[in-house]
N, C-alpha and C positions, 0 to 999 in steps of 0.2 A: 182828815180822811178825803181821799179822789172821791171824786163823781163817778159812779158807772151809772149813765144813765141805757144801755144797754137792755132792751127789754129781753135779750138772753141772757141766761144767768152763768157765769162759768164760778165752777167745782174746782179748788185747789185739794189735792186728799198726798198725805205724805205720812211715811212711816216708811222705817227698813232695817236693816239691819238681821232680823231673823223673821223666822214663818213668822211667830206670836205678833209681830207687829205690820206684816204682809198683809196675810191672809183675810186679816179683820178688813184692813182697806180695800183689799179686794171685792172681798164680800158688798162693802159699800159702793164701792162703782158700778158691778154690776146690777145692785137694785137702783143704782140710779138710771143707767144704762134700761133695764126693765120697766122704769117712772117714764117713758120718753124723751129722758136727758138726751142730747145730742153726743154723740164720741167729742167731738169736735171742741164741746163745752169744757170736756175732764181734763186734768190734768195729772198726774202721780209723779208726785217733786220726791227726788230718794238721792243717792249716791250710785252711781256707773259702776262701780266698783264693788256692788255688793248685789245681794241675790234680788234684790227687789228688781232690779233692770231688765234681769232673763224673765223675771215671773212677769214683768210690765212689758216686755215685749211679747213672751208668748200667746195674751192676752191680746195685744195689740193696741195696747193704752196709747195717748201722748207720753211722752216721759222729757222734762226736767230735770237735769242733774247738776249736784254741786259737790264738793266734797266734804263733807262736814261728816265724822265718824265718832265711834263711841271715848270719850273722856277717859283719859289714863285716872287710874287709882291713886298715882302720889304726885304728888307736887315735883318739880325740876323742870327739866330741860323739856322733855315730852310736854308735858302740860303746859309748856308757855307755846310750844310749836303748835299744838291742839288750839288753844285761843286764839292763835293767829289765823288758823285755820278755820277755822268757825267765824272770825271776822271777814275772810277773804268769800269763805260761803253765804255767808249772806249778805255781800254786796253783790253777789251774784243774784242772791234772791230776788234784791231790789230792782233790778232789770226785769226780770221774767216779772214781778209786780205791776210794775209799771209797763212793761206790754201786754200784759194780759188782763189787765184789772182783776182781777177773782172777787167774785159775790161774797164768797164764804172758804174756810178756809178747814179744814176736816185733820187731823191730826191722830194716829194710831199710839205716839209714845216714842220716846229714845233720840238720840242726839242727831239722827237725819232731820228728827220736825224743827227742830230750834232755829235754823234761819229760817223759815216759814213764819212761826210765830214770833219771832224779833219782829220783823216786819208788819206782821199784824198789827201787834203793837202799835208799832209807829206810824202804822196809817189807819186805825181804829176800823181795820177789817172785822166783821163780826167771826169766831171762830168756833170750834165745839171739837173739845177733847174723848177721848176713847182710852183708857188703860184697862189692861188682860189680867190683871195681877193683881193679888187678894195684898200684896205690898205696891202699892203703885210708884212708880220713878219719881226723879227727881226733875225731868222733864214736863210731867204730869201736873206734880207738884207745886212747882215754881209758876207754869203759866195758869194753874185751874183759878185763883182769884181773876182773872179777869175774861176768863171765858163765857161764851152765850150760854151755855152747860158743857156739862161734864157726865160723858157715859163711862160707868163701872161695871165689872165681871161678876163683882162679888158684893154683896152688902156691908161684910165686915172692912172693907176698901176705904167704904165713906171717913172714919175715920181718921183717915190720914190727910181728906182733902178739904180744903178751904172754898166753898163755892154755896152759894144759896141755892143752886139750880143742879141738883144732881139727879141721876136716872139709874137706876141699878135695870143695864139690860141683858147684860150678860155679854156673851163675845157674837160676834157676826162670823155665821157657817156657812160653809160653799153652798149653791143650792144645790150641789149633787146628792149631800147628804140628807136630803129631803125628798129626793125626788127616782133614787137610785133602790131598786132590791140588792137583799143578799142572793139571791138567785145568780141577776145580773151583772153582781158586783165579780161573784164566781166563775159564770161564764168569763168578763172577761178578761179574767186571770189566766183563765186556763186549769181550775182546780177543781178538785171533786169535794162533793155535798157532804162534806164530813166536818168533823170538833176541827176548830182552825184557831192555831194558835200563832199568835204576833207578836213579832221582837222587833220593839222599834229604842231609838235611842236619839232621835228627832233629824234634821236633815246632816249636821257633820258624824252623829254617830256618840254614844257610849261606852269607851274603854269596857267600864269598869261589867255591862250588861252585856258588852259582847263576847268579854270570856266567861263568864259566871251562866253562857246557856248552853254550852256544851253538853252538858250531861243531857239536858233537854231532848237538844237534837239524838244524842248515844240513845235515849229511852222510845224516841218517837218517834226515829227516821225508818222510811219503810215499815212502819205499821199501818195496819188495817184499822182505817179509822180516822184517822191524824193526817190535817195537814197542817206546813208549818210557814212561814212567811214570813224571812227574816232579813228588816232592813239593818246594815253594820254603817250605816255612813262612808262618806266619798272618799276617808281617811282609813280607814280601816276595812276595805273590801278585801284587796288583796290576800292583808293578813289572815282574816276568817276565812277566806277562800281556800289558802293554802293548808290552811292545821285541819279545817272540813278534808280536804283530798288527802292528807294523811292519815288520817283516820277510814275514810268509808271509799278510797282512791277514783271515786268519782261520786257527784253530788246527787244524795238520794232523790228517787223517784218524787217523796209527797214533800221536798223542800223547794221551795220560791226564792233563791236571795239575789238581794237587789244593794246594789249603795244607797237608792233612794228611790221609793216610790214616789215618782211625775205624779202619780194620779192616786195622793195619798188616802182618799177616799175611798176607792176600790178595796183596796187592803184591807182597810175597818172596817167598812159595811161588809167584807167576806168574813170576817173575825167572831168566834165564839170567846175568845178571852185574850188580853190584851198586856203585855210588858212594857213597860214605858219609865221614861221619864215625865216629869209633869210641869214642863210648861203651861201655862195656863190656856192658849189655844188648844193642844191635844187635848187637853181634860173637856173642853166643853165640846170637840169631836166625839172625845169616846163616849161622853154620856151621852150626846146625840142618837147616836149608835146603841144606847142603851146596852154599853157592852164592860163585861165584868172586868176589873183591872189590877194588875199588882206595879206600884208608881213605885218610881227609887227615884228620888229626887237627888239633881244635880247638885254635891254639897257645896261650889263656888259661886252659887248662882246670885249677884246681887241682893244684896239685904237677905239671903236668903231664902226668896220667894217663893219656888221651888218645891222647897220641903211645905212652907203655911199654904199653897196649892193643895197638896197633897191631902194636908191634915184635915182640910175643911171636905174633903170629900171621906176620907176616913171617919171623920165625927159624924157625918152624914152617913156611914153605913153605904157607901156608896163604890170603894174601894179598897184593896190592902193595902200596909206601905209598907214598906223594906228601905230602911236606909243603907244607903251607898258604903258605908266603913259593915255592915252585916252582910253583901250582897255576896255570894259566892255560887258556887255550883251547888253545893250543898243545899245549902236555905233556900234556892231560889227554885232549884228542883223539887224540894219539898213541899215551898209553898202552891206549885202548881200541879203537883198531882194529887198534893188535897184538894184544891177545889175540884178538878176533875173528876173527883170519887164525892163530890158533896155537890149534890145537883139542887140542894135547897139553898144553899150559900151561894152558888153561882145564881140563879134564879133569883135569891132577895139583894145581893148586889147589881145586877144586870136590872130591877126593878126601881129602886135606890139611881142610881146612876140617871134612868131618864129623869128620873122625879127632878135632878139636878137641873137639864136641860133646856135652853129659850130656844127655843127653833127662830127668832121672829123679832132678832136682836136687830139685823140690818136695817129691816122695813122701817122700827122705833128710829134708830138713830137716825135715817134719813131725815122721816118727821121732823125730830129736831133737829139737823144741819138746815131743812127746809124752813124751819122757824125763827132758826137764827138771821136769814137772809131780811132785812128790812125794806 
């Protein structure tokens, strides 16, 4: 192990790849940033290439890059060029290491952390893991033996991991969704104080959610009463756009659509009921939000995590699910104008839901990133 005998401490935090594995780290730089960390001290090691860099610049982080991305599925040719890659990444790591000493070393999940933690490794940096997901990675998995701890989203998580030091803290949330009203979150959308319903499909968007809410919109657009706020992802705007202007030949009055809510807070906290997929970061937004939810879970989603997301807030009374091969116009219009007409079921889900909820995940992890620091 280096000496840092540095009586400043510098912060290595990495993760990327998608929100679920961002947003957490995010969450954690800013309450260290909030602890009187130094900017200067942090660092967010990710991949250029991927959304962590836009979200670590617009933030104004340091940022570290290398390229190290997610593991092909089968064995050949990709998969030996992946290795290589991941070896070339984290020789890269070992430079930014070795200039920068890092105290401790914070890791979100998925194959950006892995040359961070190779390195650890090898220079017996103390580290502390973070996984979002009631199926934790294989990234997760493989380093959690030798981590200072290990934070989890979910309880029933622990059993996949290997570590004497776990913390069930749940996921780390912007502090907007703490500190924001539905009032304010409305104003500033621009939308009136009415039932708001949200179609999200996370930041590239779901096919299968974005045609199956057509009828939604056919039932709800330009009603009294109803507003609707619908992200299609940066891949599928256009299309929704244009079958919307075929239909209503220009975009009703009480509709919001977006490729993507920047400021996906605002959205939620404007929201009385909620469509989604269930990544493990949304779910513990919307329960935040303490807001009622119908999840259709992504059916490729690794080990299919996704859907056991989903169920554990369903067994919890906390939300509907609809799987993805059931999802049409039909079912999906149905299941939301029941709850609409059932203000006791939205009420005992939307109650269910916070019960779900750590507001206070960031502050814990820090604790322990701060405790791993020797």
């Amino acid at each position: 192990m280096f000496n840092n005998k540095r009586k400043e401490k510098t912060y290595f935090i990495t993760g990327g790849g998608t929100g679920g594995h961002i947003y957490p780290a995010v969450s954690v730089i800013n309450t260290l940033l909030e602890a009187k960390i130094e900017s200067k001290n942090i660092f967010y090691i990710g991949n250029r290439k991927n959304m962590e860099y836009d979200i670590a610049k617009k933030y104004g982080y340091n940022f570290l890059s290398h390229g190290a991305k997610g593991m092909p599925r089968r064995f050949g040719f990709q998969f030996l060029f992946w290795l290589f890659g991941l070896f070339i990444s984290t020789l890269k790591m070992l430079f930014y290491v070795l200039k920068y000493k890092p105290s401790v070393i914070f890791a979100t999940g998925g194959y950006v952390c892995a040359p961070a933690l190779f390195c650890a490794l090898f220079f017996r940096i103390p580290y502390v893991l973070h996984d979002c997901d009631i199926q934790p990675g294989i990234v997760t998995k493989f380093f959690a033996p030798f981590a200072s701890s290990v934070s989890l989203a979910f309880d029933d998580a622990k059993k996949y991991i290997n570590s004497k030091n776990i913390y069930i803290n749940g996921n780390p949330i912007r502090q907007e969704f703490k500190t924001i009203s539905k009032k304010q979150a409305r104003e500033e959308l621009s939308i009136k104080d009415n039932f708001t319903i949200l179609i999200m499909g996370g930041s590239l968007g779901a096919k299968t959610i974005n045609n199956s809410s057509f009828k939604i919109l056919k039932e709800y657009a330009n009603r009294e009463g109803f507003e609707i706020l619908w992200q299609t992802g940066k891949k599928n705007f256009d299309e929704v756009t244009k079958k919307i202007l075929e239909e209503f030949r220009e975009l009703p009055d009480n509709l919001v659509l977006q490729p993507y809510f920047d400021r996906m807070y605002l959205a939620l906290l404007s929201s009385d009921l909620v469509i989604s997929r269930s990544g493990s970061l949304s779910l513990s937004e919307i329960c935040a939000c303490s807001l009622p939810s119908i999840l259709i879970p992504y059916p490729y989603a690794s080990q299919n995590h996704q859907y056991k997301n989903a169920k554990n807030l369903y067994d919890n009374k906390a939300a509907l699910l609809l799987e993805d091969k059931d999802c049409n116009n039909e079912t999906l219009f149905n299941m939301v104008d029941g709850l609409i007409n059932n203000k006791t079921l939205l009420s005992d889900l939307s109650y269910n839901a916070y019960k779900q909820a750590k507001l206070n995940s960031a502050e814990q992890i820090v604790e322990q990133i701060n405790k791993a620091i020797k």
